[in-house]
Every structure is written in structure tokens, then in C-alpha cells.
FIZA-223104 format. One record per residue (C-alpha): residue in one letter; z, x, y. Coordinates in pm, whole numbers, padded with zeros to 5 digits. Each point is the difference from the previous one (the first is absolute). Layout:
REM residues N
NODE  resn      up    east   north
NODE     A       Z       X       Y
...
***
This chain:
REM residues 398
NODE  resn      up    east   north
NODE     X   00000   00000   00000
NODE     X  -00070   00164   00358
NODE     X   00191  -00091   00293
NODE     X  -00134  -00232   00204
NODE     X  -00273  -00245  -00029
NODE     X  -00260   00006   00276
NODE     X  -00244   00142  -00232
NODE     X   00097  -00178  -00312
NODE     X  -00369  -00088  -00047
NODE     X  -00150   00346   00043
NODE     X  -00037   00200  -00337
NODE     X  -00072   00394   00098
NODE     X  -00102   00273  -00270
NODE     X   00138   00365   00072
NODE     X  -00104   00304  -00108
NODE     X   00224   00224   00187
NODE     X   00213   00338  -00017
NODE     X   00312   00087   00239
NODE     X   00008  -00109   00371
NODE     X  -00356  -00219  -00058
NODE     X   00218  -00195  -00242
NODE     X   00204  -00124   00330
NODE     X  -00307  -00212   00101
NODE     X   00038  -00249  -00319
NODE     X   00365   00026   00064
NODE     X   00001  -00164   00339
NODE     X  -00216  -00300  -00173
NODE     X   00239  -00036  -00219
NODE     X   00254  -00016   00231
NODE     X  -00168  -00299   00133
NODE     X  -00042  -00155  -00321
NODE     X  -00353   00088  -00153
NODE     X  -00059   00091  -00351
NODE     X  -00070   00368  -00005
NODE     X  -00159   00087  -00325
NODE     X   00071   00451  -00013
NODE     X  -00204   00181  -00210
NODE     X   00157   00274  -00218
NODE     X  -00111   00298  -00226
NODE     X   00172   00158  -00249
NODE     X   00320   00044  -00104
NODE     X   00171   00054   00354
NODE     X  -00224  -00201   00201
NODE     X   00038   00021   00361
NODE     X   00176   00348   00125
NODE     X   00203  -00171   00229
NODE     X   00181  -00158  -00283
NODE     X   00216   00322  -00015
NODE     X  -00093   00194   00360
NODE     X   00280   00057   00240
NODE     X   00301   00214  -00024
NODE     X   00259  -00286  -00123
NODE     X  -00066  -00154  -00319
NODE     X   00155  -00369  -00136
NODE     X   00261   00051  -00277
NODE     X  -00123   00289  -00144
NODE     X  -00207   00297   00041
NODE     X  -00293  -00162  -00112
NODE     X   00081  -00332   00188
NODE     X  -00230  -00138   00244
NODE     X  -00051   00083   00390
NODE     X   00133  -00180   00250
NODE     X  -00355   00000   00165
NODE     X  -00122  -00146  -00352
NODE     X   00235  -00281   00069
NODE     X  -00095  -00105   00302
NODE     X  -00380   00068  -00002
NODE     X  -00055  -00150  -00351
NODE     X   00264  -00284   00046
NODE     X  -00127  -00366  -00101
NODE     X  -00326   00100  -00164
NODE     X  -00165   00006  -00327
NODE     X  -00089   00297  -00233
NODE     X  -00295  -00032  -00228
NODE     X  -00122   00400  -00184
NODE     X  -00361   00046  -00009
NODE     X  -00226   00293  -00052
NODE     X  -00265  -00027   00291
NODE     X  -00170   00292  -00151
NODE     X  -00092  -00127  -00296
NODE     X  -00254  -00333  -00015
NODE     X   00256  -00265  -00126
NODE     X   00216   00124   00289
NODE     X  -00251  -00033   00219
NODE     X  -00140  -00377  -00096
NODE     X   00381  -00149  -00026
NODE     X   00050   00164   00335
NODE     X  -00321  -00213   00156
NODE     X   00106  -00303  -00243
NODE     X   00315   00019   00219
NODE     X  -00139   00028   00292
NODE     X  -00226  -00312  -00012
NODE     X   00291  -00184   00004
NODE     X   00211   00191   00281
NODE     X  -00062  -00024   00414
NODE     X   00028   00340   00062
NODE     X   00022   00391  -00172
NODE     X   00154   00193   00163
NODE     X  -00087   00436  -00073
NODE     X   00242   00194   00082
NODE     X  -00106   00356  -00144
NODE     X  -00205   00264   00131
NODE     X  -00338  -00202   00193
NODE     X  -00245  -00102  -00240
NODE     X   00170   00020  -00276
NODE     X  -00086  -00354  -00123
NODE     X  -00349   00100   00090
NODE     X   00011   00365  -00218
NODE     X   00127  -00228  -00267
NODE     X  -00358  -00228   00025
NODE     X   00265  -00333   00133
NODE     X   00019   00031   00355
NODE     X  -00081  -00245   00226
NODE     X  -00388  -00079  -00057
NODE     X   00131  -00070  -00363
NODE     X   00310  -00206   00083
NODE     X  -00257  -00225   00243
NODE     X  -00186  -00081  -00315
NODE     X   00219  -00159  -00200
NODE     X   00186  -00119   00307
NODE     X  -00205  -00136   00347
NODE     X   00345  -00006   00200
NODE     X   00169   00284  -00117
NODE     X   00225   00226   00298
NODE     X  -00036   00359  -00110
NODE     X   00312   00219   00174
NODE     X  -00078   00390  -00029
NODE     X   00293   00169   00099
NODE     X   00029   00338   00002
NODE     X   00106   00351   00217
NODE     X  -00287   00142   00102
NODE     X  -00246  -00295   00013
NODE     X  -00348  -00045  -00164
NODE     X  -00238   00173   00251
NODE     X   00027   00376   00102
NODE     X  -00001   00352  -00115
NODE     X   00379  -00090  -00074
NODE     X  -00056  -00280  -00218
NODE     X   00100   00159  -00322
NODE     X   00307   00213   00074
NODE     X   00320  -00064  -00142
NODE     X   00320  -00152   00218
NODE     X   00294  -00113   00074
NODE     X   00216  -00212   00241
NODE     X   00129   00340   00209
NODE     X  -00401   00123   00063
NODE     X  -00097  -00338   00147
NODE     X   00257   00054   00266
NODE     X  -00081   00390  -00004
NODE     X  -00374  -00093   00058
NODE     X   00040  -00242   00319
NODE     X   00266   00237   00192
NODE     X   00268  -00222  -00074
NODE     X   00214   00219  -00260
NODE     X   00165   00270   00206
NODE     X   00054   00318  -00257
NODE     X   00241   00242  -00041
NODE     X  -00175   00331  -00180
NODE     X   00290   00280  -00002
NODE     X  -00161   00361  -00069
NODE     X   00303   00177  -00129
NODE     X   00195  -00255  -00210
NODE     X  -00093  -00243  -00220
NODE     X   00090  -00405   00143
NODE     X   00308  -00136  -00092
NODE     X  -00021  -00368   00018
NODE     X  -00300  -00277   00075
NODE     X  -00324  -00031  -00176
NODE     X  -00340   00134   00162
NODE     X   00149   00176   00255
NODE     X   00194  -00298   00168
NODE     X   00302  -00167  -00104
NODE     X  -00201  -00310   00203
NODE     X  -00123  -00275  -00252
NODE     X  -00344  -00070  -00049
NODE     X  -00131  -00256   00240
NODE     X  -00355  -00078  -00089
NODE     X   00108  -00028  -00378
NODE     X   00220  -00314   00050
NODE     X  -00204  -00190   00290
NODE     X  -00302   00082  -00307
NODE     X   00087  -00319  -00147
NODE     X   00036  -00222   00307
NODE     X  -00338   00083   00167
NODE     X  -00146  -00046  -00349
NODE     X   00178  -00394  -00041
NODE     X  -00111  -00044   00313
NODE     X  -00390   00094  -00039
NODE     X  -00005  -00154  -00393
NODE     X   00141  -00342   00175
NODE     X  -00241   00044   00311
NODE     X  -00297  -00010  -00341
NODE     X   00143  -00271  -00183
NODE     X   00014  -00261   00312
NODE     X  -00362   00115   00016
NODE     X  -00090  -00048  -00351
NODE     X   00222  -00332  -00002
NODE     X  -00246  -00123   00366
NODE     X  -00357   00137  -00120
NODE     X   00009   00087  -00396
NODE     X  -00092   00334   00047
NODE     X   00199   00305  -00118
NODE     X   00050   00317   00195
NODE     X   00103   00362  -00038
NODE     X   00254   00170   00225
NODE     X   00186   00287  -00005
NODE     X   00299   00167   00150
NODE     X   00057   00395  -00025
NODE     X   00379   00145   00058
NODE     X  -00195   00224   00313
NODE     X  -00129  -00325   00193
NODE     X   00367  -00112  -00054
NODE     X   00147   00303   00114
NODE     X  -00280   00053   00276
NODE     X   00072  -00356   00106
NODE     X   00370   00003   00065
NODE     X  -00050   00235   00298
NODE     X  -00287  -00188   00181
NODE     X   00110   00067   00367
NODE     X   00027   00404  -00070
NODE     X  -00330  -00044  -00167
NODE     X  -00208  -00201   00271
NODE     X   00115   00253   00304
NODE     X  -00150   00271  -00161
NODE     X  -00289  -00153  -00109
NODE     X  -00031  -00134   00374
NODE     X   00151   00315   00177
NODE     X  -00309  -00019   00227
NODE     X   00045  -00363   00124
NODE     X   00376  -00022   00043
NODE     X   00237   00112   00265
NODE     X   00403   00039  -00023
NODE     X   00167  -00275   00132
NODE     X   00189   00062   00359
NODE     X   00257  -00159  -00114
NODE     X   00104   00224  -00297
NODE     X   00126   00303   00026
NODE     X  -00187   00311  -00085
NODE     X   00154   00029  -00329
NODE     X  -00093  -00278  -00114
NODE     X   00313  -00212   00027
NODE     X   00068  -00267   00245
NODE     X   00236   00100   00284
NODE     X   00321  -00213  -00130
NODE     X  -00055   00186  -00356
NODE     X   00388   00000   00014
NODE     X  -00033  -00411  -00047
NODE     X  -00163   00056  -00336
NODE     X   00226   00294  -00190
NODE     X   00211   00031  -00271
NODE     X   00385   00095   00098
NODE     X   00300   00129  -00185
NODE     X   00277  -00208  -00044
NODE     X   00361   00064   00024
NODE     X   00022  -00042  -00445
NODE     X  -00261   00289  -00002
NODE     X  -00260  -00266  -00074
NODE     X  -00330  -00092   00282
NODE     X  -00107  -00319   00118
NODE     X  -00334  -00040   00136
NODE     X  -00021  -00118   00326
NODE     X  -00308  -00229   00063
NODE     X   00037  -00172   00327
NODE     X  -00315   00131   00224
NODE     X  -00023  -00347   00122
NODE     X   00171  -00042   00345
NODE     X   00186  -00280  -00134
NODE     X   00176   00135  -00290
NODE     X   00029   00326   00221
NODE     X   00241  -00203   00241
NODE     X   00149  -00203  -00210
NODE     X   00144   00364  -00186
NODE     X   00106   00143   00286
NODE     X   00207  -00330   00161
NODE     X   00159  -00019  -00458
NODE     X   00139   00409   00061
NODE     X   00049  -00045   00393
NODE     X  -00237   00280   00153
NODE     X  -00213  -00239   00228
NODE     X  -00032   00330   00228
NODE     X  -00242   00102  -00227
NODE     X  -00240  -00311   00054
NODE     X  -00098   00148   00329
NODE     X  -00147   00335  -00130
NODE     X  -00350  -00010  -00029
NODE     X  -00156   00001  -00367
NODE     X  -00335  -00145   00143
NODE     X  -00167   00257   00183
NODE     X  -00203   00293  -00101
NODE     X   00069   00260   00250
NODE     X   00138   00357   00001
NODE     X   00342  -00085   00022
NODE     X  -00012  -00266  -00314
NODE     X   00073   00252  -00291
NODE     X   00309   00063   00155
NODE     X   00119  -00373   00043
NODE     X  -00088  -00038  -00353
NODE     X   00163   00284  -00090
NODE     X   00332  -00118   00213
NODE     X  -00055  -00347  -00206
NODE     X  -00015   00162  -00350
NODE     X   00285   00204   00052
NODE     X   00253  -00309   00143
NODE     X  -00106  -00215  -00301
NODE     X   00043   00316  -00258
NODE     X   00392  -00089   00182
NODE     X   00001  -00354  -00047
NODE     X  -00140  -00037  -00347
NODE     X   00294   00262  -00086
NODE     X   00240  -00226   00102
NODE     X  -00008  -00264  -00297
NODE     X  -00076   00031  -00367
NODE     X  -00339  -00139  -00126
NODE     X   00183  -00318  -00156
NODE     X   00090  -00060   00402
NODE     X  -00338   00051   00178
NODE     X  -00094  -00248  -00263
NODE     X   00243  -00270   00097
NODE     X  -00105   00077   00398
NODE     X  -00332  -00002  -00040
NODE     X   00011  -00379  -00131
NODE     X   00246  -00118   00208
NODE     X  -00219   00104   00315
NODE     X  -00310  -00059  -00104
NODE     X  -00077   00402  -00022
NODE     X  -00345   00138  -00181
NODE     X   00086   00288  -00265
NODE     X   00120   00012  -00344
NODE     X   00160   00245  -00226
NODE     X  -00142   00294  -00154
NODE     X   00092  -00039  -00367
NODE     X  -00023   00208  -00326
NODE     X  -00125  -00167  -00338
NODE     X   00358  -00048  -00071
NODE     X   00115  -00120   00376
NODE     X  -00289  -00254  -00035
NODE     X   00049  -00186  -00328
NODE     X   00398  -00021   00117
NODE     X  -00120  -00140   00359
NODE     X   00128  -00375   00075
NODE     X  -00344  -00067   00097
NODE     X  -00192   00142  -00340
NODE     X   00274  -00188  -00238
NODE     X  -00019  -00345   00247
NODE     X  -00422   00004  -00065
NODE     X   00033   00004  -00393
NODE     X  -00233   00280  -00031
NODE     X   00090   00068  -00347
NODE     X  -00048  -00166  -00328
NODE     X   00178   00053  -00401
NODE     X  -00195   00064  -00299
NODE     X   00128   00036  -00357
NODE     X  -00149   00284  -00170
NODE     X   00110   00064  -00399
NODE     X   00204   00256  -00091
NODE     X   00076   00131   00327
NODE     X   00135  -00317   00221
NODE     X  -00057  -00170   00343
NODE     X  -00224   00215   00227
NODE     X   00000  -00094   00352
NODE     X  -00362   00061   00205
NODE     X  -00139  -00080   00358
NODE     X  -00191  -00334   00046
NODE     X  -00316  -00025   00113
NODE     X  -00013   00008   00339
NODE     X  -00239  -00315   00021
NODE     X   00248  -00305   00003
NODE     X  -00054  -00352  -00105
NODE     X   00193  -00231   00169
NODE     X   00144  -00248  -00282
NODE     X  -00085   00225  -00276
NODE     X   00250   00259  -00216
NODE     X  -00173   00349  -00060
NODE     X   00066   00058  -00357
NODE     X  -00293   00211  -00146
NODE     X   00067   00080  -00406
NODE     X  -00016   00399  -00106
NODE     X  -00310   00191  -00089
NODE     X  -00159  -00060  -00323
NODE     X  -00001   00256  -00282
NODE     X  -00388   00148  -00040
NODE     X  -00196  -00250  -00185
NODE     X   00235  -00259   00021
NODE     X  -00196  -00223   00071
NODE     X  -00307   00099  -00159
NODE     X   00011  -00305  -00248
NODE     X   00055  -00278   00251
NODE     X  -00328   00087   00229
NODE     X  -00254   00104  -00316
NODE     X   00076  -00345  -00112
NODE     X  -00027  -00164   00321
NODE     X  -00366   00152   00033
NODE     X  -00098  -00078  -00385
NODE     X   00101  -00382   00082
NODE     X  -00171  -00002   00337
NODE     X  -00337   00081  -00179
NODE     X   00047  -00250  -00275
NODE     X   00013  -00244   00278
***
């Protein structure tokens, strides 16, 4: 069962590895039938990636658990011809495939898309992959850290005289382009289906983890490509920051812990300063862009690096509602999931898993309102092999 059901009447076939395998999660999030296609004894490598494993050493990944939540497994051999025709067989009777493996895989294997059309007018075909289809980059291997790496927006540490001590591919910063994979992928695969649903005709789309990762920093992207027909704005200062900067910075607090400080709009700027008493400071000048404005800011910055040391995060909390102040708190992992505000939104849901107990995961962040979020655990590989063979074998009796 997946978790909600928007998409209860949407059946999806997947033939995906690692993060690709997060696109036919969020559908089944939302309550389609995700059919994943498996090889093999081990199936999909994400099944046991990751540095924490379920239960035992051999127990699953927690990014298994997530990404392969609410679907079906069914094992078949797309090298070989019977693998090949059962995958099609399936396919007739599904809305969308979804290939999430190197680009043009499906097509290597002699199934891709002009295949798929044949046995299937309407069919969405999702390729979904790191480096894309097209270029002289097309067939090199990757992962979630080089689609970051690529676009300029993984920052790298690369020490000459001793070895790293802690992160993955030179960062300790998570992949980005890996996780949002998934979500511009729903969103493109859904964009083809309403299609398909208005006119009857299929298309092919496809996402690549470098167009994510190239996408998510659009406004340092489209200066440079228009250096020549853009000028700085007079009212920013020359590095780059607007002159009340201090409005919109992170502070210590007196626990040792930082709140960030969001209130750039005049409004919540005022109503700060009346909540801790300093109206003196309204009357300094954050607007204007003149020689003397890097040292108002700076004067700013330094009283509020004061004030914010005055109370404990837990306090700047409790003043920043009661005054109608912009900010929030700057939280570890373990700061967040305690938060009032994170438990109050019922972000998390139970699932029984045998032999080991109740494991406790994230929802999706898609809610329903009037629906529970209660997807059921992976399946084993082939576990559902059975079920959609015989499904086919009774659709073409009919």
C-alpha cells in the first residue's frame, strides 16, 4: 500500500538503480502503483548502500526504505528475450516507465521508447539519469557528489599533505541534486501523463542529476551568461549584500546556540527593536548605499551580536512570536526532530519491520489534508514477480 491516494489510478513500471529509484518513490508516496524491476539476487544496490544498516550487517539502507517504500518488486532478466517480452507485456498495461540507469539503457537493451510506443500509444517514458542522453559526457559513470561538483555548487576541500578525516567527496555537505532528482522527475512524468490523459499521445522526457544541479542556482547562472547586459544594482552594496545585511544573519545565543535573524522587512525590523527596547537604533540608516554605509552596518551587526547574547535560543523563540518578529532557529538534525514545531506537524510515521521492531521515518513532505500517510515497507526482490506475470497472462486472455 503507498501513502496517499492522489494517484491511486496511475500504475508506473521502474527500472531503476540508487538515487533514480527516488522518482518512483515520490509516486508512491502519492499513491500510484510502482511496479520496480529487479535483477539478480541483490537487486537494486540501494537495498544495502549507506553506512547504517537495519538489524544487521546485511540489513537494508535507510535510503532503501524510503526510496523503495510502497512499491512492488517483480525479477526479470531484460537481457535475455523472455525478460525482455514480459517487460513490454507489462508495460502495455502501465501509464508510464520510468529508466532510471545510465541514458539509453532501455534503448541498448532493443526496449526503449520507440518499442514501449508500440505496444503502448500513451505510454510516458521518464529517462533519468546523471549525465543526460546527449553529449560527449553521456556515458561516464556518477554519482550524487559530481552533479553538485559539475554545476559549482559542491564547494571541496582537497588537503595536499594529509589524508581527509570526515565527509564524503571532499565535503561533509550532502548531495543536493541527488535528492531534488526525484522531485523534478515526478514533476516532468506527471506534466506527460496529463498530456497523454488530454491528447492520447505518449511522450519521452528526461531529467539528468546536472540540469538538477545546474538548475538550483539559476540567478548565479543567468548573470554570467548575461554579464554584458546587466548592471549592479545602486542599491546593493559592492559586495554583493544589501546594506542592512545585519537584518538577515545568524547570531549566537546566550546557550551557545544561533538564531537566525530574518527581519529585512522594515516592519519586523521595528517591531524587534521596540520587543528588546533599542528604538535608537531605528534611526540609523540601513537604506542607503553610500561610503559611510559599511560602517552603519557594521555598528548594527555588532549591537545585535549583544542582544542575541542576551537570551538562550529557547527565548528568542518565545520573543519572536510574541512580537510578530521574522527569524527562526538554527537547528541540528537532533535540535530539529525535538523542536515543538517539527513534533506539533506530525512529520513522522511507525512501521513494523520483522525481526528488528518499530522503525520511525520522515513523511513525505507532500500532505493530504484528510488522509494518514502510512506507506507499507519495501518488497523483497521478486516479490512480487507472481502477482504481475499473472495479471499480464489474464489481460491477454481477455
Amino acid at each position: 500500500m503507498s501513502g496517499y491516494s492522489l494517484l491511486n489510478d496511475v500504475r508506473v513500471l521502474e527500472v531503476a538503480q540508487l538515487a533514480p529509484s527516488s522518482l518512483g518513490g515520490h509516486l508512491a508516496d502519492l499513491g500510484a502503483e510502482v511496479i520496480k524491476v529487479e535483477s539478480g539476487p541483490l537487486g537494486d544496490p540501494v537495498r544495502v548502500g549507506g553506512n547504517r544498516a537495519i538489524g544487521d550487517e546485511n540489513g537494508p539502507a535507510f535510503m532503501h526504505l524510503r526510496w523503495n517504500r510502497g512499491k512492488k518488486s517483480v525479477q526479470l532478466d531484460l537481457r535475455s528475450p523472455e525478460g525482455k517480452q514480459a517487460f513490454l507485456d507489462v508495460a502495455a498495461g502501465c501509464d508510464a516507465v520510468i529508466e532510471g540507469m545510465r541514458g539509453g539503457y532501455l534503448d541498448w537493451l532493443g526496449i526503449g521508447y520507440e518499442q514501449l510506443r508500440q505496444v503502448n500509444p500513451k505510454i510516458v517514458l521518464c529517462t533519468v539519469s546523471g549525465m543526460g542522453t546527449d553529449g560527449p559526457y553521456r556515458t561516464l559513470g556518477t554519482g550524487g557528489p559530481v552533479f553538485d561538483a559539475y554545476a559549482g555548487l559542491r564547494t571541496v576541500s582537497t588537503p595536499q599533505h594529509e589524508p581527509p578525516t570526515e565527509g564524503m567527496a571532499g565535503s561533509t555537505t550532502p548531495p543536493i541534486a541527488m535528492y531534488a532528482l526525484g522531485a523534478y522527475g515526478a514533476m516532468g512524468l506527471l506534466a506527460a501523463l496529463h498530456k497523454a490523459q488530454s491528447t492520447g499521445e505518449g511522450s519521452h522526457v528526461e531529467i539528468a542529476g546536472i540540469d538538477v544541479a545546474a538548475a538550483w542556482m539559476p540567478d548565479l547562472i543567468d548573470a554570467t551568461l548575461n554579464q554584458d547586459k546587466s548592471i549592479p544594482r545602486p542599491t546593493w552594496l559592492p559586495d554583493g549584500r544589501l546594506p542592512d545585511w545585519p537584518r538577515l544573519e545568524a547570531y549566537r545565543t546566550k546557550d551557545g546556540e544561533a538564531i537566525l535573524f530574518g527581519s529585512h522587512v522594515e516592519k519586523f525590523w521595528h517591531n524587534f527593536l521596540r520587543a528588546v527596547g533599542r528604538d535608537d537604533l531605528i534611526e540609523v540608516d540601513l537604506a542607503s548605499v553610500d561610503d559611510g554605509a559599511p560602517e552603519r552596518a557594521n555598528l548594527i551587526w555588532r549591537a545585535l551580536t549583544d542582544i542575541f547574547a542576551e537570551r538562550t535560543r529557547a527565548e528568542w523563540m518565545e520573543v519572536f512570536l510574541e512580537h510578530g518578529i521574522a527569524g527562526g532557529p538554527v537547528n541540528t538534525i537532533a535540535d530539529m526532530l525535538a523542536d515543538p514545531h517539527f513534533t506539533a506537524r506530525d512529520n513522522t510515521y511507525v512501521v513494523d519491520y520483522p525481526g528488528v521492531g518499530q522503525l520511525e521515518f520522515v513523511k513525505s513532505p507532500v500532505r493530504v489534508v484528510g488522509e494518514k500517510f502510512a506507506p507499507t515497507l519495501p518488497p523483497e526482490v521478486g516479490a512480487d514477480t507472481d502477482e504481475i506475470l499473472s495479471r499480464v497472462e489474464l489481460r491477454n486472455r481477455a
